[in-house]
C-alpha positions in Angstrom: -31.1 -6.2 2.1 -32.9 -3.3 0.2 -31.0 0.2 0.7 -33.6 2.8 1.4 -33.6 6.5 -0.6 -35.1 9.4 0.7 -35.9 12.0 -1.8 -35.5 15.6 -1.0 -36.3 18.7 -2.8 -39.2 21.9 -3.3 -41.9 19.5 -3.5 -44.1 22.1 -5.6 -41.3 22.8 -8.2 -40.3 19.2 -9.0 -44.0 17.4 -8.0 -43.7 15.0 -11.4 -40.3 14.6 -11.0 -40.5 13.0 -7.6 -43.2 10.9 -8.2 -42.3 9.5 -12.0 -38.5 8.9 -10.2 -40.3 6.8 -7.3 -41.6 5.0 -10.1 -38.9 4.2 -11.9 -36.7 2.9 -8.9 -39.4 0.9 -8.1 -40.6 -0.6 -11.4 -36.9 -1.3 -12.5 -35.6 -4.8 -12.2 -32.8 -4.3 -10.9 -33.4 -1.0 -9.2 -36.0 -2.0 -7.7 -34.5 -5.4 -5.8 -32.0 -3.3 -4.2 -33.9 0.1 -3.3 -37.1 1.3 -1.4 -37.9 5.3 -2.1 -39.2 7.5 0.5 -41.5 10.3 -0.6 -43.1 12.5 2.2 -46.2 13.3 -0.1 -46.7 9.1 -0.1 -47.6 9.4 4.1 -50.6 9.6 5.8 -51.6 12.8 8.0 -50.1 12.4 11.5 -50.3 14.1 14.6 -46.9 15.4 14.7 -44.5 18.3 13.1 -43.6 17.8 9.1 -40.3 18.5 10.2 -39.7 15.8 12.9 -41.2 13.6 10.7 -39.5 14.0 8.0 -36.5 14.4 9.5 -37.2 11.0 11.7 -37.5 9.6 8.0 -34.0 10.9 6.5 -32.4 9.1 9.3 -33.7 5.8 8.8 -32.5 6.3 5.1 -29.3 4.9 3.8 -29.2 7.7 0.9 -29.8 11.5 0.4 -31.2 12.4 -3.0 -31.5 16.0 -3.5 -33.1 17.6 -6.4 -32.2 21.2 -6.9 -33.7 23.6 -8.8 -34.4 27.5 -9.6 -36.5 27.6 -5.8 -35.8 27.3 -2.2 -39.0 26.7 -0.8 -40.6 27.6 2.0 -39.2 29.2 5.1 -39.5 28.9 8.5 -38.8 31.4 11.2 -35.0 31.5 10.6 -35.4 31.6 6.7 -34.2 27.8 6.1 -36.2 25.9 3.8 -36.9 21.9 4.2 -34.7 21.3 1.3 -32.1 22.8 3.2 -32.8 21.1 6.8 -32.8 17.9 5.1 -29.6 18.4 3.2 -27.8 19.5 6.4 -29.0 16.5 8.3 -27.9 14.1 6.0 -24.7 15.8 5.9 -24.4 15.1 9.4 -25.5 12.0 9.1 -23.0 10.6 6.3 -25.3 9.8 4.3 -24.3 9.2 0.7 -25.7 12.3 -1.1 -26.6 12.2 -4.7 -27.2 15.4 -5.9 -29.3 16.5 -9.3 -29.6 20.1 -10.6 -32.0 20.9 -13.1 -30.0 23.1 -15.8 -32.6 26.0 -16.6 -31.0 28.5 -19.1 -32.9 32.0 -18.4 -34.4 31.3 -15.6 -32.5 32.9 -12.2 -32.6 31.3 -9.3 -33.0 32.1 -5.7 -30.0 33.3 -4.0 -30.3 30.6 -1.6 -31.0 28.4 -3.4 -27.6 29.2 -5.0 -25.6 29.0 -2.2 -27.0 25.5 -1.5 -26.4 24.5 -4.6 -22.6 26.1 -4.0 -22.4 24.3 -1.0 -22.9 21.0 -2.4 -20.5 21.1 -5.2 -17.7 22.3 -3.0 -18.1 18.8 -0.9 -19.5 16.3 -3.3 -19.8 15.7 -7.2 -23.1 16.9 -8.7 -24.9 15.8 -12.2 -27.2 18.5 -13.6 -29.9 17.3 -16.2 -32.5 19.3 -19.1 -35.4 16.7 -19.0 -37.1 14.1 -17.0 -35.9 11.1 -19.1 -32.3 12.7 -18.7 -32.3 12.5 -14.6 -33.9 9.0 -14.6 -30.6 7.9 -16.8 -28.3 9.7 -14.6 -29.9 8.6 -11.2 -29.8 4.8 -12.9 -25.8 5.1 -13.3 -25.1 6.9 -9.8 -27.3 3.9 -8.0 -25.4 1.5 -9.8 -22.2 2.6 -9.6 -23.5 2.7 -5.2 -24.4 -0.7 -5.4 -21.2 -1.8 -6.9 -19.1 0.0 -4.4 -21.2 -1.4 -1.8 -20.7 -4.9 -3.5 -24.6 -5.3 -3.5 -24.3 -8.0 -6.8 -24.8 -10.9 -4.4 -27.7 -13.1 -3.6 -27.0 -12.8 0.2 -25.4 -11.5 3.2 -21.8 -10.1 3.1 -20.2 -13.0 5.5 -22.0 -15.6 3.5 -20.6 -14.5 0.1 -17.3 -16.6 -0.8 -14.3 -14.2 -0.3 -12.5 -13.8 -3.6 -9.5 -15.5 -4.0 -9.6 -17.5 -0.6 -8.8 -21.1 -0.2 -9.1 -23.9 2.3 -5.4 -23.9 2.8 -5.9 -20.1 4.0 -7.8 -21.2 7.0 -5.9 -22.2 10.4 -6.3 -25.4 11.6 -5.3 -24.1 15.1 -7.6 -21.6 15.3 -10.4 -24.0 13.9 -9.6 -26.2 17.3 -9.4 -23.2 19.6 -12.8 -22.6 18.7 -13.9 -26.1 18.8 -13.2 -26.3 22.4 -13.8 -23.2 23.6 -17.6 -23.9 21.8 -18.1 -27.1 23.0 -17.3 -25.7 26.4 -19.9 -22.9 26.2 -22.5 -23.9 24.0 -21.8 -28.0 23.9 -20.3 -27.9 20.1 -21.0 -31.4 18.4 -18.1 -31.4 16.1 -14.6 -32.9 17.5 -10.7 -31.4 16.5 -10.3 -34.3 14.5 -12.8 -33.3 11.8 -12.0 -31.8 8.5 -11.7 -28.1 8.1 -14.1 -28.9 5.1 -16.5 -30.4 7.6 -16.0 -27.7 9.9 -17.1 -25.4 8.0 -19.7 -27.1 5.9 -21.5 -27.9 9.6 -21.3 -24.0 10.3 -22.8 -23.2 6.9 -19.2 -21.2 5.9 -18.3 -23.2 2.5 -19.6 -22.0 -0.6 -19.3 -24.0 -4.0 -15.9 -25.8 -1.7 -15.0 -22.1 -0.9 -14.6 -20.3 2.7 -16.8 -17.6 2.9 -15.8 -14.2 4.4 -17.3 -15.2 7.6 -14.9 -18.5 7.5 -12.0 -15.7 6.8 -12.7 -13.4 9.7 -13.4 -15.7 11.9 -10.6 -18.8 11.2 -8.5 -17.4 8.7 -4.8 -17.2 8.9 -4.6 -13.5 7.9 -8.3 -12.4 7.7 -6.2 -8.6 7.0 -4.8 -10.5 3.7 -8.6 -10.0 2.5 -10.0 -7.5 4.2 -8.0 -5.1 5.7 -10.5 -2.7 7.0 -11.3 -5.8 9.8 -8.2 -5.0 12.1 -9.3 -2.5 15.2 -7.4 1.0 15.7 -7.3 1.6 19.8 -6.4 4.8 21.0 -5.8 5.9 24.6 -5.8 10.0 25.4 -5.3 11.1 28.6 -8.0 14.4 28.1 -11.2 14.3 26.7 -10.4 15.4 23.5 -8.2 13.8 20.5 -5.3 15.6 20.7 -1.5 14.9 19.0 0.7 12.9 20.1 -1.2 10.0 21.1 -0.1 8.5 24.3 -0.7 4.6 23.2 -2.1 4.0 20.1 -2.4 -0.1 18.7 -3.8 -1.4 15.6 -4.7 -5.5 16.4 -4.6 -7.5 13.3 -5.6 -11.2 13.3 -9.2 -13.0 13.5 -12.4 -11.4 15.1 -12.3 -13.3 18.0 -7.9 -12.1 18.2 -9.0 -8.8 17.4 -12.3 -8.3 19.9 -9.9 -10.2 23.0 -6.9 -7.6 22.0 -9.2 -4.4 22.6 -10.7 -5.7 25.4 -7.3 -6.7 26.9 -5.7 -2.7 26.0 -8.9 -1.3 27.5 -8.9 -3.3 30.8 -5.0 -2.4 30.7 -5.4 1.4 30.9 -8.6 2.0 33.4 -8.9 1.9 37.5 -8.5 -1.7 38.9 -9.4 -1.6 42.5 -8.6 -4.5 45.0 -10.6 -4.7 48.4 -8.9 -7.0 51.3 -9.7 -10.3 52.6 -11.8 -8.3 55.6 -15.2 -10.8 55.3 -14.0 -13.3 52.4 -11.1 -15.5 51.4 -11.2 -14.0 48.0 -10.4 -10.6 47.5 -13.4 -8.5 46.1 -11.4 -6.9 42.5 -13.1 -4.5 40.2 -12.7 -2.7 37.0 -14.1 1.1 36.9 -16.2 -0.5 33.7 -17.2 -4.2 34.3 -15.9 -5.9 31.8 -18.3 -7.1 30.6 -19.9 -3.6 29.2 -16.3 -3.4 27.4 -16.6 -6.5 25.8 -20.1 -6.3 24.6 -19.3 -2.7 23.1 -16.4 -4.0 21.4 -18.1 -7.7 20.1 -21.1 -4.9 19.3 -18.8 -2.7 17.1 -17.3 -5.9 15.3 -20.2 -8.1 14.3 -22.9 -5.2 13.3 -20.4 -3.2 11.4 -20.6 -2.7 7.6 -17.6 -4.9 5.8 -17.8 -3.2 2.5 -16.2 0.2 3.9 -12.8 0.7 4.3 -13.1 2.2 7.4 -12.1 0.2 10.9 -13.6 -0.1 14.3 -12.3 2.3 16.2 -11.7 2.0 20.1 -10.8 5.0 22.2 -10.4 5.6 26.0 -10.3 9.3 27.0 -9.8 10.7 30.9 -13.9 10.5 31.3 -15.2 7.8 28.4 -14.8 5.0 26.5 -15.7 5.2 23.0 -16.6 2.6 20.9 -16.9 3.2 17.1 -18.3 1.1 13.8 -18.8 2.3 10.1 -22.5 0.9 10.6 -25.7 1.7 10.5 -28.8 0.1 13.3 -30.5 -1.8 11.5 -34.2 -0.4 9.8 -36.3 -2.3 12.5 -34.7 -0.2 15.4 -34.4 2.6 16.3 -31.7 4.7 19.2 -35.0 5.0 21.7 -35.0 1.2 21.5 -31.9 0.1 22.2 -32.5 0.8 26.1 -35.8 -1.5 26.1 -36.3 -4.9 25.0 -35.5 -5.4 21.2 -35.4 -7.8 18.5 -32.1 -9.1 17.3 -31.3 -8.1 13.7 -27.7 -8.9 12.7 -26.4 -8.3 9.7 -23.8 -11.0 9.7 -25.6 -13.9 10.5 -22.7 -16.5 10.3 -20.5 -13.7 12.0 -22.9 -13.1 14.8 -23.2 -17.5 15.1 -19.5 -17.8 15.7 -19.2 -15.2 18.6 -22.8 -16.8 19.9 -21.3 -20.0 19.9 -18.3 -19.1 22.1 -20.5 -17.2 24.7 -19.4 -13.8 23.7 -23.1 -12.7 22.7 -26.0 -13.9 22.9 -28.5 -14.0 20.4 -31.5 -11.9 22.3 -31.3 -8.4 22.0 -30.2 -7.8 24.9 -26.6 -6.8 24.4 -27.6 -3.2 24.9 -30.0 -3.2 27.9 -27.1 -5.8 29.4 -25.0 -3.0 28.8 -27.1 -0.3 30.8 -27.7 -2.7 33.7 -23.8 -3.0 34.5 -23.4 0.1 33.9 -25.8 1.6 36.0 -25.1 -1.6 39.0 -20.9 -0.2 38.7 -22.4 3.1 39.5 -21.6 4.4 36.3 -24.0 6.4 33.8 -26.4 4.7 31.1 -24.1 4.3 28.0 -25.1 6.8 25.4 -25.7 5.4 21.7 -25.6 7.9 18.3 -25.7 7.7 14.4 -23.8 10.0 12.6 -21.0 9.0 10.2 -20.8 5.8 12.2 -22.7 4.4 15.2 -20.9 4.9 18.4 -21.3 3.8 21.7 -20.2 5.8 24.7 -19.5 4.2 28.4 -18.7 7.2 30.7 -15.8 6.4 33.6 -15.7 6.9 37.2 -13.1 5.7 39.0 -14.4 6.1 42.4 -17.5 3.9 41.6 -15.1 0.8 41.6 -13.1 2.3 44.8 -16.4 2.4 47.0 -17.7 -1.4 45.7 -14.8 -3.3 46.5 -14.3 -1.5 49.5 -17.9 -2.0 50.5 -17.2 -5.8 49.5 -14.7 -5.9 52.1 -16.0 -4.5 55.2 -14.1 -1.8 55.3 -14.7 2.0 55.7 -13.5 4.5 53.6 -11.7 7.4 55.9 -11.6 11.0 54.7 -9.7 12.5 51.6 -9.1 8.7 50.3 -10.0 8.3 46.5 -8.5 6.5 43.4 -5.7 7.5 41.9 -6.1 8.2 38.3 -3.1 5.8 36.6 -4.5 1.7 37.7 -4.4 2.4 41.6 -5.5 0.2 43.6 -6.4 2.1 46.9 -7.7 1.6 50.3 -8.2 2.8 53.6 -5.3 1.1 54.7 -2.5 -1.8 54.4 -4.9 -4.4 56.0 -3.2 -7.8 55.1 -4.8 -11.0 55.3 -3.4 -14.1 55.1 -3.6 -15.8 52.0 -2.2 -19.7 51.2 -0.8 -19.3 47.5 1.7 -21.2 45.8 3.8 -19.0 43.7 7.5 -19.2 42.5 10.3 -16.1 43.8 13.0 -18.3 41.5 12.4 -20.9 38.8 11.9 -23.5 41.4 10.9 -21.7 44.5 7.5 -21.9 46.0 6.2 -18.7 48.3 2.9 -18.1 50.2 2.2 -15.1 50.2 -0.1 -12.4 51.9 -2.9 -10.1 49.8 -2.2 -6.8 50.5 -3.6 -3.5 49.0 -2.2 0.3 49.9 -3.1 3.3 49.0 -1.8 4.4 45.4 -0.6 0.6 44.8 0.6 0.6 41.3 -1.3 -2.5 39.6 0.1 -3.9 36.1 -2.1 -5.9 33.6 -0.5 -9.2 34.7 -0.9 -7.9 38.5 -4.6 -7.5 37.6 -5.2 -11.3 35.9 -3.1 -12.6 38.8 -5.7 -11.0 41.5 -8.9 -11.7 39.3 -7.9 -15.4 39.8 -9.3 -17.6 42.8 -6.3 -18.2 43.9 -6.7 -19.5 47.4 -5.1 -22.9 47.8 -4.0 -23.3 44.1 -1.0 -25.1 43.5 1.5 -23.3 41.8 0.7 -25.5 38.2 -3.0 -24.3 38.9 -2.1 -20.9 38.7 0.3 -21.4 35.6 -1.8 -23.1 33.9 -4.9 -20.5 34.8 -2.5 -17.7 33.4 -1.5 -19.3 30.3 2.2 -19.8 31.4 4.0 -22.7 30.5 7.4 -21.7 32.0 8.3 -21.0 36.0 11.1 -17.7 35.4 8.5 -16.3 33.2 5.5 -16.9 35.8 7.7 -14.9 38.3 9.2 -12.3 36.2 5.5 -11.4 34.6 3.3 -11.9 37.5 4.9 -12.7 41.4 7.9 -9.7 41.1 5.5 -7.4 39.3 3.2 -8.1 42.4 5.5 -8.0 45.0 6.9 -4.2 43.6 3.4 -3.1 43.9 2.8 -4.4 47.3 -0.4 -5.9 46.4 1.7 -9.4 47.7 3.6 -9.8 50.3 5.9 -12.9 51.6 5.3 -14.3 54.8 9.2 -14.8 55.4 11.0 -11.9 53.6 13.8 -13.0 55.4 14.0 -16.2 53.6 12.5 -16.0 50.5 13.3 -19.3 49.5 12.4 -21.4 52.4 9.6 -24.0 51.4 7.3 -23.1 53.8 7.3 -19.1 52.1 
């Protein structure tokens, strides 16, 4: 991966400068294998502004490089110079800046030019140089000292570099055979749970020199946080539209990618509009989320395997009253561009081996087509096109709507919506009214007691997480085992203290015998 510097100053004033640095980025052996330079003099004449263009060309940079001097430059209409726009966009970009000011004793500069300069050393630390061969030297030890906080010294990809200090004996063999069958299940995974963790890993291309790499780590290790920290998620849920103190729910989810991606997903899901039709037209009651699931997942899987692993920053996750936001320290990659995200794309991930391990377990696929996936549900739930930005990270917003959900499932079941009838804003689960239907389940009311049990949905019906799995099942005619075993529950009490009473509270189930709740034909 070559980073890519985009050099900004009065062209005029500093004309040798620019090009003799170019140059010397280029031509150095070391330099030159981790950076491309950008010089807007170097382009061809084109039909289009000098500012958009340039401008289009800072943002496909990875670093600002200002040289200041005694001028400002030209000026547009409202007195700002290029210099300027260019330094204010990278600013808003994040961008690292690197900034160099030529030390001219005698010589006064332009006021503006002086406050820019001002500007700059109040947010970041400047080097000032007399002579040409003195800024080549200084630029030299600010790019290395980037690459080395970046990590850059490696002959590959991040996840395929060994992670320092990790062992075999720090990856879990239980996680190694959760993905082993979950793999073979989705994408027919050759290897068995009786091979090595050596093999394991050797087969998915994650040793190194008999080390795990820090895709091995992430994705199988027993604390992937013990390594990396910066690899947990921060989720945040606000119930405005604004971060504001104190947080309502706030969770930080520690563990491996795939824990990690499932725990967001799961406190997302948790906190939006469920709505539940009736059993009007089909034995299985038409459920959905105000954003398809699917959407959330791919924003979050998104977030996790294009995000940049040498920052310490996390991915953050956080669901206001009218969007989801979905945040990485990342960049898109230098092949795309936030136009092309909504049409068909190539797929460029930076984490090869990361991006494999979620492929392989059907969480992505390896297409492109995450993103225009995204805008089809999205639009098909009734919801607005997501909206992507780059700015100090690359976000991804999925606006709500509550009553989009409402009208589908209602619409699934036949009914008609009457007047004045809308979602409630905290998980209701509304309809037009407490239609029942019949439904054969097998549940437990005691640690031995079986009930069948009607499918009910009323208007402001408080639905819980559990409540929510439980409905999302095809439940019809499913032995009581089935439905434990669907769930993830090994124990009766805890079935009907987590799922059936939770249920029952909220109306969304009813028993057919309330009279006799533990008669075996209930």
């Amino acid at each position: 991966m070559k980073y890519r510097i985009f050099i900004s100053s009065v062209q005029k004033e500093f004309a040798e400068e620019r090009r003799k640095l170019a140059e010397h980025i280029e031509s150095d052996p070391v330099c030159g294998r981790f950076f491309d330079v950008f010089l807007f003099e170097r382009l061809p004449a084109r039909a289009q502004s000098a500012e958009k263009v340039y401008l289009d060309e800072l943002e496909k940079s990875d670093i600002y490089l200002g040289i200041f001097g005694n001028d400002y430059g030209w000026e547009d209409a409202n007195g700002i110079s290029p210099t300027q726009k260019e330094y204010n966009r990278a600013t808003d970009l994040n961008l690292p800046r690197l900034i160099f000011i030529h030390r001219t004793p005698g010589k006064e500069r332009h006021p503006k030019m002086a406050a820019l300069i001002k500007a700059a050393e109040a947010e970041i630390v400047r080097k000032s140089f007399t002579s040409l061969d003195d800024l080549l030297t200084k630029v030299s030890a600010s790019l290395a000292d980037f690459l080395d906080e970046k990590k850059a010294f490696r002959y590959g990809p991040f996840d395929a570099e060994i992670c320092p200090d990790a062992t075999l004996r720090d990856i879990s063999r239980q996680n190694v055979n959760a993905f082993i069958a979950r793999a073979k299940e989705a994408r027919n995974f050759p290897l068995k749970s009786s091979v090595s963790i050596e093999q394991f890993l050797t087969h998915l291309e994650m040793l190194k020199d008999g080390l795990p790499t820090y895709a091995a780590i992430l994705l199988f290790g027993k604390k992937p946080q013990r390594f990396l920290i910066s690899s947990e998620i921060k989720c945040a849920h606000f119930h405005g539209t604004r971060v504001e103190k104190p947080i309502p729910s706030m969770q930080v989810y520690e563990g491996t990618l795939f824990d990690v991606v499932d725990s967001a997903v799961d406190f997302v899901l948790s906190k939006i509009n469920f709505s539940v039709g009736t059993r009007h037209l089909n034995v299985r009651v038409p459920t959905a989320y105000e954003i398809p699931k699917e959407v959330v997942l791919e924003a979050i899987v998104n977030a996790v395997a294009h995000r940049d692993y040498t920052s310490n920053a996390s991915v953050q996750v956080m669901l206001f009253a009218d969007r989801l936001e979905v945040r990485n320290p990342g960049r898109l990659p230098k092949q795309l561009t936030i136009p092309d995200l909504s049409k068909p794309h190539g797929s460029y991930p930076p984490h090869e081996l990361i991006a494999r391990g979620f492929y392989l377990t059907k969480y992505i696929e390896h297409m492109g087509t995450g993103t225009e996936d995204m805008i089809d549900r999205c639009v098909k739930a009734g919801l607005r096109p997501p909206q992507f930005e780059q700015r100090d990270c690359f976000t991804i917003t999925i606006f709500r709507n509550p009553e989009a959900a409402f009208r589908k499932v209602i619409a699934e079941s036949g009914e008609t919506i009457p007047p004045n009838v809308t979602p409630s804003e905290d998980n209701a689960t509304p309809v037009s009214h407490p239609a029942t239907t019949q439904a054969t389940t097998q549940a437990t009311t005691q640690a031995t007691t079986q009930a069948t049990t009607q499918v009910t949905t009323q208007v402001t019906a408080q639905v819980t997480a559990q409540v929510k799995r439980l409905l999302m099942l095809d439940f019809n005619e499913a032995s009581l085992t089935e439905l434990m075993s669907r769930l993830a529950i090994k124990q009766r009490k805890d079935f009907y203290n987590r799922y059936i009473k939770p249920a029952l509270a909220s109306h969304v189930i009813v028993p057919t015998q309330p009279d006799s709740l533990r008669s075996p034909t209930q």
